[in-house]
Backbone as CSV, one residue per row, in Angstrom:
resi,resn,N_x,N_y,N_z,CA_x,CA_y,CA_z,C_x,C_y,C_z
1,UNK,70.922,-5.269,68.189,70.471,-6.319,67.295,70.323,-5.778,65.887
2,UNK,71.287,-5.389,65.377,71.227,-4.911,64.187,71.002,-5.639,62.971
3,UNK,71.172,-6.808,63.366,70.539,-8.007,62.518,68.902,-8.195,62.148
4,UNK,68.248,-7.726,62.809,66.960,-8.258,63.218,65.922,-7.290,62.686
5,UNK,65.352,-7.847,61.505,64.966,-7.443,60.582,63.502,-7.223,61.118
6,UNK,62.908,-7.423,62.840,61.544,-7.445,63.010,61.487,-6.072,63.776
7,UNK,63.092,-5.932,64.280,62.998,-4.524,65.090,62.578,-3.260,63.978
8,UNK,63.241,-3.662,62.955,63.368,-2.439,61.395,61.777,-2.301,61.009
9,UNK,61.344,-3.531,61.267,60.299,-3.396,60.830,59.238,-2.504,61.872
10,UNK,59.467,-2.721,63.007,58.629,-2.362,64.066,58.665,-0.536,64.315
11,UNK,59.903,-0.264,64.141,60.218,1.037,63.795,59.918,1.963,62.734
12,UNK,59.594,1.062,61.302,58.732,1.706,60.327,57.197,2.068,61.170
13,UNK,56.908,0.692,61.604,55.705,1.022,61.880,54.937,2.380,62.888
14,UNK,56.056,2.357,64.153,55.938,3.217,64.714,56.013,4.709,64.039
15,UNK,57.073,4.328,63.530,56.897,5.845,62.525,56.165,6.624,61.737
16,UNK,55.806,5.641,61.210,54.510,5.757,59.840,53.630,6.636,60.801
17,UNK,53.164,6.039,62.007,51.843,6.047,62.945,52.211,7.725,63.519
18,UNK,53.436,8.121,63.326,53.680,9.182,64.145,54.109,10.643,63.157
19,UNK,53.698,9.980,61.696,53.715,10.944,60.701,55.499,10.784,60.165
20,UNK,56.115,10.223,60.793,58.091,10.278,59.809,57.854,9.275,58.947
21,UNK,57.027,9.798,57.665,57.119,9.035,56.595,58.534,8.681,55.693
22,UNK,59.651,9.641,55.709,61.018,9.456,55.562,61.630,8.040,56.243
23,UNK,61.768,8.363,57.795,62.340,7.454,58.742,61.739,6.101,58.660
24,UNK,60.531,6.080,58.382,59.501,4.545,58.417,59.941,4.178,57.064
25,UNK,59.488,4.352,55.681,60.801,4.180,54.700,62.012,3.811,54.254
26,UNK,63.009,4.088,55.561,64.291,3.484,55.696,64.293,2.496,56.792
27,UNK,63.202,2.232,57.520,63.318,1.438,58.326,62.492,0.497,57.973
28,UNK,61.729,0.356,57.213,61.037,-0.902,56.421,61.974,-1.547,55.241
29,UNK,62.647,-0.660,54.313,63.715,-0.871,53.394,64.571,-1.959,54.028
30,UNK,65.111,-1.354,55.441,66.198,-2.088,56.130,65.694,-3.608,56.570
31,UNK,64.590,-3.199,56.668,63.929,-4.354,57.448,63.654,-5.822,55.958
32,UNK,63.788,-5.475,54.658,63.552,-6.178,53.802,64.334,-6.262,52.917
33,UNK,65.752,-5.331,53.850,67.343,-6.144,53.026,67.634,-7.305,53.927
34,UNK,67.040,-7.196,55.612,67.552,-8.434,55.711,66.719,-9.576,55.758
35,UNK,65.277,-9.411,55.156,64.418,-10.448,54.901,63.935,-9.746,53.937
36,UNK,63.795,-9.938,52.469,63.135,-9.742,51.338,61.649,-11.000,51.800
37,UNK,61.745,-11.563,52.504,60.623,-12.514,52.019,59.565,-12.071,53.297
38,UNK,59.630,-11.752,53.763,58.763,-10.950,54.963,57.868,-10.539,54.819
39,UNK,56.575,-11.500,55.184,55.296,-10.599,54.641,54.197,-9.249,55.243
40,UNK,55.339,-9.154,56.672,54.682,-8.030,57.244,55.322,-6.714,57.073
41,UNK,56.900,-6.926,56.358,57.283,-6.101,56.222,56.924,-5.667,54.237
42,UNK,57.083,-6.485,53.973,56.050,-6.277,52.580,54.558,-5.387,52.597
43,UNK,54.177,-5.566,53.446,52.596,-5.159,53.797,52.741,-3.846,54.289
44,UNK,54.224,-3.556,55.043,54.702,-2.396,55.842,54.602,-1.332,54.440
45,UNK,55.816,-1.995,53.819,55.926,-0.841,52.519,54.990,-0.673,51.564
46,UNK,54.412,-1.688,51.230,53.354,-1.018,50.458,52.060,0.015,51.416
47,UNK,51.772,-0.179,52.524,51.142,0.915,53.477,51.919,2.476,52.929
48,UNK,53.351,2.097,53.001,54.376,3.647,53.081,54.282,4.049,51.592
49,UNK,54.136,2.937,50.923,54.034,3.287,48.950,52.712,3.871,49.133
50,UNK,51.541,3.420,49.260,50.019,3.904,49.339,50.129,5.163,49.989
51,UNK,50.653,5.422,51.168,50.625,6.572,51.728,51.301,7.566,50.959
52,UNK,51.933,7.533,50.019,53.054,8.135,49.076,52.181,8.304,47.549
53,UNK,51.311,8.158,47.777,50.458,8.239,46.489,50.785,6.521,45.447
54,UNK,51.544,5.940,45.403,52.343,5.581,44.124,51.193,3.319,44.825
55,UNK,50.644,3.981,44.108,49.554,3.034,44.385,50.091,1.317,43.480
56,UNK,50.052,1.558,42.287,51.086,0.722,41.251,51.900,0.026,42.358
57,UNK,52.958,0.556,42.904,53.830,-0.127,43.164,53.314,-0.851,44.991
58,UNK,52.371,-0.039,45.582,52.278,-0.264,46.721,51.134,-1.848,46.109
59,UNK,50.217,-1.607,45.452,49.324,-2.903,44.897,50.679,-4.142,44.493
60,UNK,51.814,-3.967,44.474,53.292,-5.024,43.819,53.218,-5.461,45.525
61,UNK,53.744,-4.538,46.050,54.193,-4.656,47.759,53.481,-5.878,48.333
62,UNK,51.385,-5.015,48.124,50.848,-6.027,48.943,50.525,-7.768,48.397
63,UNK,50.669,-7.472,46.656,50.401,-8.925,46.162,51.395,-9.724,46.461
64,UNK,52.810,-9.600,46.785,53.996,-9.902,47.276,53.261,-10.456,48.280
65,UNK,52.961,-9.781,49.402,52.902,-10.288,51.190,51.646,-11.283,50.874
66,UNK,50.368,-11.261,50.162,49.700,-11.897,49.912,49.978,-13.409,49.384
67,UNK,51.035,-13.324,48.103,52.170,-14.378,48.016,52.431,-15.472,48.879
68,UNK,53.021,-14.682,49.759,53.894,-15.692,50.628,53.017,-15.518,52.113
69,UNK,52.015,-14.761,52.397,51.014,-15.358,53.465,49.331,-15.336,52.513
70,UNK,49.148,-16.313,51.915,47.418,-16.281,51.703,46.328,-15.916,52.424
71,UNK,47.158,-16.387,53.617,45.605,-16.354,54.438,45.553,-14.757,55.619
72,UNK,46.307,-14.057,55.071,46.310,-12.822,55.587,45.191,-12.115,55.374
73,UNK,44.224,-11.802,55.956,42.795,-11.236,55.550,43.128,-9.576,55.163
74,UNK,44.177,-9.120,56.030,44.656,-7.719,55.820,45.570,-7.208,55.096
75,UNK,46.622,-7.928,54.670,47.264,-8.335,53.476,46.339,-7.971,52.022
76,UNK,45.586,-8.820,51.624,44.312,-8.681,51.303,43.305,-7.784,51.045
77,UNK,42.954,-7.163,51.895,42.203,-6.026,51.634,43.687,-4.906,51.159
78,UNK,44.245,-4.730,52.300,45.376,-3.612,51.744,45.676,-3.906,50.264
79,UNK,45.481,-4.941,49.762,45.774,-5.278,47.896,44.163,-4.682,47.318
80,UNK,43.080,-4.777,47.684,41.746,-4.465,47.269,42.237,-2.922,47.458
81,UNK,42.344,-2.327,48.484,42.439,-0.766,48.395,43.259,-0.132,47.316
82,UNK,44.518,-0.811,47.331,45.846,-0.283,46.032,45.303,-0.694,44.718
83,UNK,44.793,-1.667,44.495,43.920,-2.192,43.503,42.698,-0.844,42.765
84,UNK,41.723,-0.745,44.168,40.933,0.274,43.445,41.589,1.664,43.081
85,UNK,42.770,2.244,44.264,43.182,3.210,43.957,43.849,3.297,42.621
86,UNK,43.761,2.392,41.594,44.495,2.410,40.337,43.351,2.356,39.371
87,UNK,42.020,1.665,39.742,41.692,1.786,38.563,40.712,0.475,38.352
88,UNK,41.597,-0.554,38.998,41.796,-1.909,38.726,40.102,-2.751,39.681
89,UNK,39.070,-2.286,39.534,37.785,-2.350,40.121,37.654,-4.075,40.058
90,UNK,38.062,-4.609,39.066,37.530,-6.333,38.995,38.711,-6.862,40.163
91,UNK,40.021,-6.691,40.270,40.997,-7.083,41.016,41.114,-6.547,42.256
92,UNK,40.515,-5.251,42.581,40.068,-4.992,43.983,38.777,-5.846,44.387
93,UNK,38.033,-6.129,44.179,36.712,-7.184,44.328,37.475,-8.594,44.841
94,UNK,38.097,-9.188,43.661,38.840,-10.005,44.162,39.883,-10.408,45.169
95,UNK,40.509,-9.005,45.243,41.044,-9.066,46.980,40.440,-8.642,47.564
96,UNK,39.181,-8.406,47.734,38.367,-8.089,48.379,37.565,-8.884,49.550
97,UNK,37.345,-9.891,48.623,36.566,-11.319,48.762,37.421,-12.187,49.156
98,UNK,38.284,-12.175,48.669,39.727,-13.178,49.286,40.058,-12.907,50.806
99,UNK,40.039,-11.224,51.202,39.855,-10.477,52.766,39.180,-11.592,53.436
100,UNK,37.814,-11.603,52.914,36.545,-11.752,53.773,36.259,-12.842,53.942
101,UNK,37.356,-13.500,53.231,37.203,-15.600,53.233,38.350,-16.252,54.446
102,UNK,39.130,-15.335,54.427,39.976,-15.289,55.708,39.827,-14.378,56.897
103,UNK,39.093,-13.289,56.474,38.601,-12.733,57.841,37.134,-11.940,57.810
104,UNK,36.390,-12.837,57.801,34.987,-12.445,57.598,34.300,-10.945,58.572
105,UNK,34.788,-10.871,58.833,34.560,-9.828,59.747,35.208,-8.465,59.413
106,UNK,36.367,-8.347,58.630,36.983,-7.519,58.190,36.353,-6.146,57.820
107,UNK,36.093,-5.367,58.576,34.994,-4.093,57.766,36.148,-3.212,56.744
108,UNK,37.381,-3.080,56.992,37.726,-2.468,55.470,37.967,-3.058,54.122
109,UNK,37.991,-4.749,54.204,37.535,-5.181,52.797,35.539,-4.982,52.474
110,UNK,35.053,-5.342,53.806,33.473,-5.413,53.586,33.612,-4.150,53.014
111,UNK,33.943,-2.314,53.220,33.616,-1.410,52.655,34.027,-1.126,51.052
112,UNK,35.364,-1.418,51.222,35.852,-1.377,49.962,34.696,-2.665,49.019
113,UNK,34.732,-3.525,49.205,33.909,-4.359,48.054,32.347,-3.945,48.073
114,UNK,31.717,-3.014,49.513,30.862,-1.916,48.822,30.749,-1.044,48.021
115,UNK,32.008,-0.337,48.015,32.219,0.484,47.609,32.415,0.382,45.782
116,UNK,32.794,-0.950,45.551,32.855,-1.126,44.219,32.122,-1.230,43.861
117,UNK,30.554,-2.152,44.529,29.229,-2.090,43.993,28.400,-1.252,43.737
118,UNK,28.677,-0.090,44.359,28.016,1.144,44.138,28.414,1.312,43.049
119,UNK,29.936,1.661,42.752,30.427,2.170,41.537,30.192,1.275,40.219
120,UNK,29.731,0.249,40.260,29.513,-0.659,39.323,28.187,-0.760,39.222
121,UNK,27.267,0.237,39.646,25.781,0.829,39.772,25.107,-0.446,40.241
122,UNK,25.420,-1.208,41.572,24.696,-2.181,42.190,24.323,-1.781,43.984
123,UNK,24.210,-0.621,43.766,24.408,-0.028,45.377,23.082,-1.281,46.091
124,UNK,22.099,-1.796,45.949,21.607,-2.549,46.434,22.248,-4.108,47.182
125,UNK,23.259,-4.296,46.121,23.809,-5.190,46.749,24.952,-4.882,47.736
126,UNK,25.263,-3.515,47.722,26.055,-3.101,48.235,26.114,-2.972,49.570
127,UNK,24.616,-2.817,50.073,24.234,-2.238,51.242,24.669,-3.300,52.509
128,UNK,24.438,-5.158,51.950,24.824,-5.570,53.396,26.314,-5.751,54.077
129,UNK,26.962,-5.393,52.583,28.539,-5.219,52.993,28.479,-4.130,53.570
130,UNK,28.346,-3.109,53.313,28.437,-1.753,53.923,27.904,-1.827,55.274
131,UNK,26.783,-2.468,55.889,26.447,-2.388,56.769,27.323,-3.407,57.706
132,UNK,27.385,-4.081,57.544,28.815,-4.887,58.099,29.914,-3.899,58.187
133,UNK,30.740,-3.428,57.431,31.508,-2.262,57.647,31.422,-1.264,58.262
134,UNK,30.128,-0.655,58.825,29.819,0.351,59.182,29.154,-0.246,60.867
135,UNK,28.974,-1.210,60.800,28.810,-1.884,62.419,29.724,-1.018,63.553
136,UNK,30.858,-0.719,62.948,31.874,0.245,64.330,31.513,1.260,64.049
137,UNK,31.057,1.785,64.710,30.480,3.583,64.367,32.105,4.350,64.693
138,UNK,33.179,4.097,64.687,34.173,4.373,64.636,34.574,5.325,63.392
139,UNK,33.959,3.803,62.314,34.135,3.869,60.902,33.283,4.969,60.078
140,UNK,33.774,6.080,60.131,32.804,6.895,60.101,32.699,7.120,57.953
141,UNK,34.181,6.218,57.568,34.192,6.474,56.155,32.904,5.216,55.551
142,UNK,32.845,4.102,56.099,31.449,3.085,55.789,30.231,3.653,56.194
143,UNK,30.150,4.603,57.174,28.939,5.148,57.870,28.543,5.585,56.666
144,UNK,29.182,6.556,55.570,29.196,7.504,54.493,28.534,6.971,53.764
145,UNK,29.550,5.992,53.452,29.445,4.892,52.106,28.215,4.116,52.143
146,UNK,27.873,4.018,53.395,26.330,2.694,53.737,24.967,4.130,53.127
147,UNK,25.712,5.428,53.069,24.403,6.146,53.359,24.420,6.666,51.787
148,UNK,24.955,6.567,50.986,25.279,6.745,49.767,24.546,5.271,48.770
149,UNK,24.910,3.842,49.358,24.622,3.015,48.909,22.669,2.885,48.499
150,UNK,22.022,3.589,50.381,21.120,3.777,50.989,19.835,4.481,49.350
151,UNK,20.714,5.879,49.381,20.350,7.240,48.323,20.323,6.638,47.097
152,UNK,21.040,5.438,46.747,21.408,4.942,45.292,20.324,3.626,45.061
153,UNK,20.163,3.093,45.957,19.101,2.169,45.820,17.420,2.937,46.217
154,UNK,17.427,3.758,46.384,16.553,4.617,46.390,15.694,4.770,47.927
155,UNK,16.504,4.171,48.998,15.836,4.148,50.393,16.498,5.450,50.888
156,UNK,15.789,6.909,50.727,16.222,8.216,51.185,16.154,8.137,52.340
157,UNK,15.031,7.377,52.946,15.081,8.004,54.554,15.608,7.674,55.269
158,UNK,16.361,6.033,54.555,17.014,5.649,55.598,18.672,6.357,55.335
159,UNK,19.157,7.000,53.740,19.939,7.228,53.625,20.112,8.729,54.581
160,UNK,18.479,9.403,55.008,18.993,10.693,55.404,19.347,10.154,57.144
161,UNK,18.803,9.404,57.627,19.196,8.879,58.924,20.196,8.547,59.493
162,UNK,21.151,8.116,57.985,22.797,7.413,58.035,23.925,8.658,57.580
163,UNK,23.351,9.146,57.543,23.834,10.729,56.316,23.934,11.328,58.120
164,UNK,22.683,11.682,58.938,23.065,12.186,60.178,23.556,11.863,60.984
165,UNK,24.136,10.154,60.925,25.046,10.046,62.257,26.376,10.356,61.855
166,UNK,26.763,10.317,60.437,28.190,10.458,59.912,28.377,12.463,60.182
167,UNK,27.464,13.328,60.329,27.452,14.691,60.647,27.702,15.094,62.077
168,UNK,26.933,13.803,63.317,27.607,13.784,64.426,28.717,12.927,64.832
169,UNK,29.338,12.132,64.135,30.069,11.586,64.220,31.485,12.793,64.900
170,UNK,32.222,11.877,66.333,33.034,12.963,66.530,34.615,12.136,65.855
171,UNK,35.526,13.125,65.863,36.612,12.954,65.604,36.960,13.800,64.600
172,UNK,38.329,13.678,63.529,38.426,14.350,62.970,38.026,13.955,61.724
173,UNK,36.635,13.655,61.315,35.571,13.276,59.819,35.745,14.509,59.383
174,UNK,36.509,15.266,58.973,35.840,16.228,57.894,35.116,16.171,57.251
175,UNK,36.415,15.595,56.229,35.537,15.341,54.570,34.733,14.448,54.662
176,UNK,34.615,13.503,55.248,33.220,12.422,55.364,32.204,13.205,56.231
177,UNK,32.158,14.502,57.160,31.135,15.068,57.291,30.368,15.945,56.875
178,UNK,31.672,16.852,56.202,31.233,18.049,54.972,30.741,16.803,53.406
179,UNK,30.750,15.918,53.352,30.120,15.237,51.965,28.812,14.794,52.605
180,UNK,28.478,14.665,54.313,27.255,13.860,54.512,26.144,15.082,54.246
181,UNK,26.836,16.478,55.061,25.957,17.416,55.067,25.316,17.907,53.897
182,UNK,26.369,17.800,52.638,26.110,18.026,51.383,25.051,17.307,50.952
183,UNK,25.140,15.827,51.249,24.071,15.120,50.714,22.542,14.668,51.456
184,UNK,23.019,14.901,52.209,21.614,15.688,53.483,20.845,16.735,52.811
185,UNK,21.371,17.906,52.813,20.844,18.804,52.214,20.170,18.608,50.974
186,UNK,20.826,18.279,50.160,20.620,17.593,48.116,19.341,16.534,48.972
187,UNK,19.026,15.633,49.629,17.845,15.211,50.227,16.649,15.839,50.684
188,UNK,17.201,16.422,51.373,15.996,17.399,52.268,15.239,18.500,51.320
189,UNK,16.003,18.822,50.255,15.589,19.943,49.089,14.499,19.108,48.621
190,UNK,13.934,17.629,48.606,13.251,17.226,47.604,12.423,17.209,47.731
């Protein structure tokens, strides 16, 4: 079926997931010579642009798939993430919120539009998105972010409480566990 622009697509995906960032690349490409209008394969490449550093063009990708599906809640956030990774803090908010109006439940727009409130020195308001985001203890990057929000609105103890589950958190958290311990510590000194 060399026609079939959902197999191309399905094969990026697999790929991406299995680290052949090359092969997923040409197989999303392929997949959107024979449907340019495809909004999952739109959503595909800008994932492979984001993963590629080149944020600019991956934020084109996802406002594209956003385009031609609105009500994509993940679509959506994936535009809030490429958004902040540029710079662009008012237009990540806004796909942010756009996520969460189509999929209220969404914990990586809920974190990301925490994540802007912090940075826009409102960590108070930040906290019930974050905590929504951080509901899957999976999520061990909102666990972070909820405990940061926590430290910034000035509730330490609860930030040192959220600071220690992101330190036992298993999997591979590095850097979200080497930054909790850091800020554990910068706590506990006081």
């Amino acid at each position: 079926w060399p026609t079939d622009w959902s197999l191309y697509h399905e094969l990026a995906v697999v790929a991406r997931d299995v680290g052949r960032a090359e092969e997923a690349r040409r197989a999303e490409a392929a997949a959107l010579t024979l449907n340019a209008n495809e909004p999952s394969a739109l959503n595909g490449q800008g994932l492979l642009l984001a993963d590629a550093g080149q944020h600019v063009e991956a934020a084109q990708a996802f406002d594209e798939a956003v385009r031609r599906d609105p009500t994509n809640g993940v679509y959506a956030a994936n535009l809030g993430n490429a958004r902040r990774a540029t710079g662009d803090l008012e237009g990540a908010a806004t796909a942010y919120r756009r996520a969460l109006e189509h999929a209220p439940n969404l914990a990586d727009a809920a974190n990301g539009l925490g994540v802007i409130l912090v940075q826009q020195q409102r960590p108070a308001d930040a906290i019930a998105w974050l905590e929504q985001a951080a509901r899957d203890p999976a999520f061990v990057e909102a666990q972070l972010n909820l405990g940061i929000a926590l430290q910034e609105s000035g509730n330490l103890q609860r930030a040192k409480e959220q600071y220690r589950k992101v330190v036992a958190a298993k999997g591979a958290h590095t850097r979200e566990r080497d930054a909790a311990r850091t800020l554990l510590a910068q706590l506990e000194r006081r």
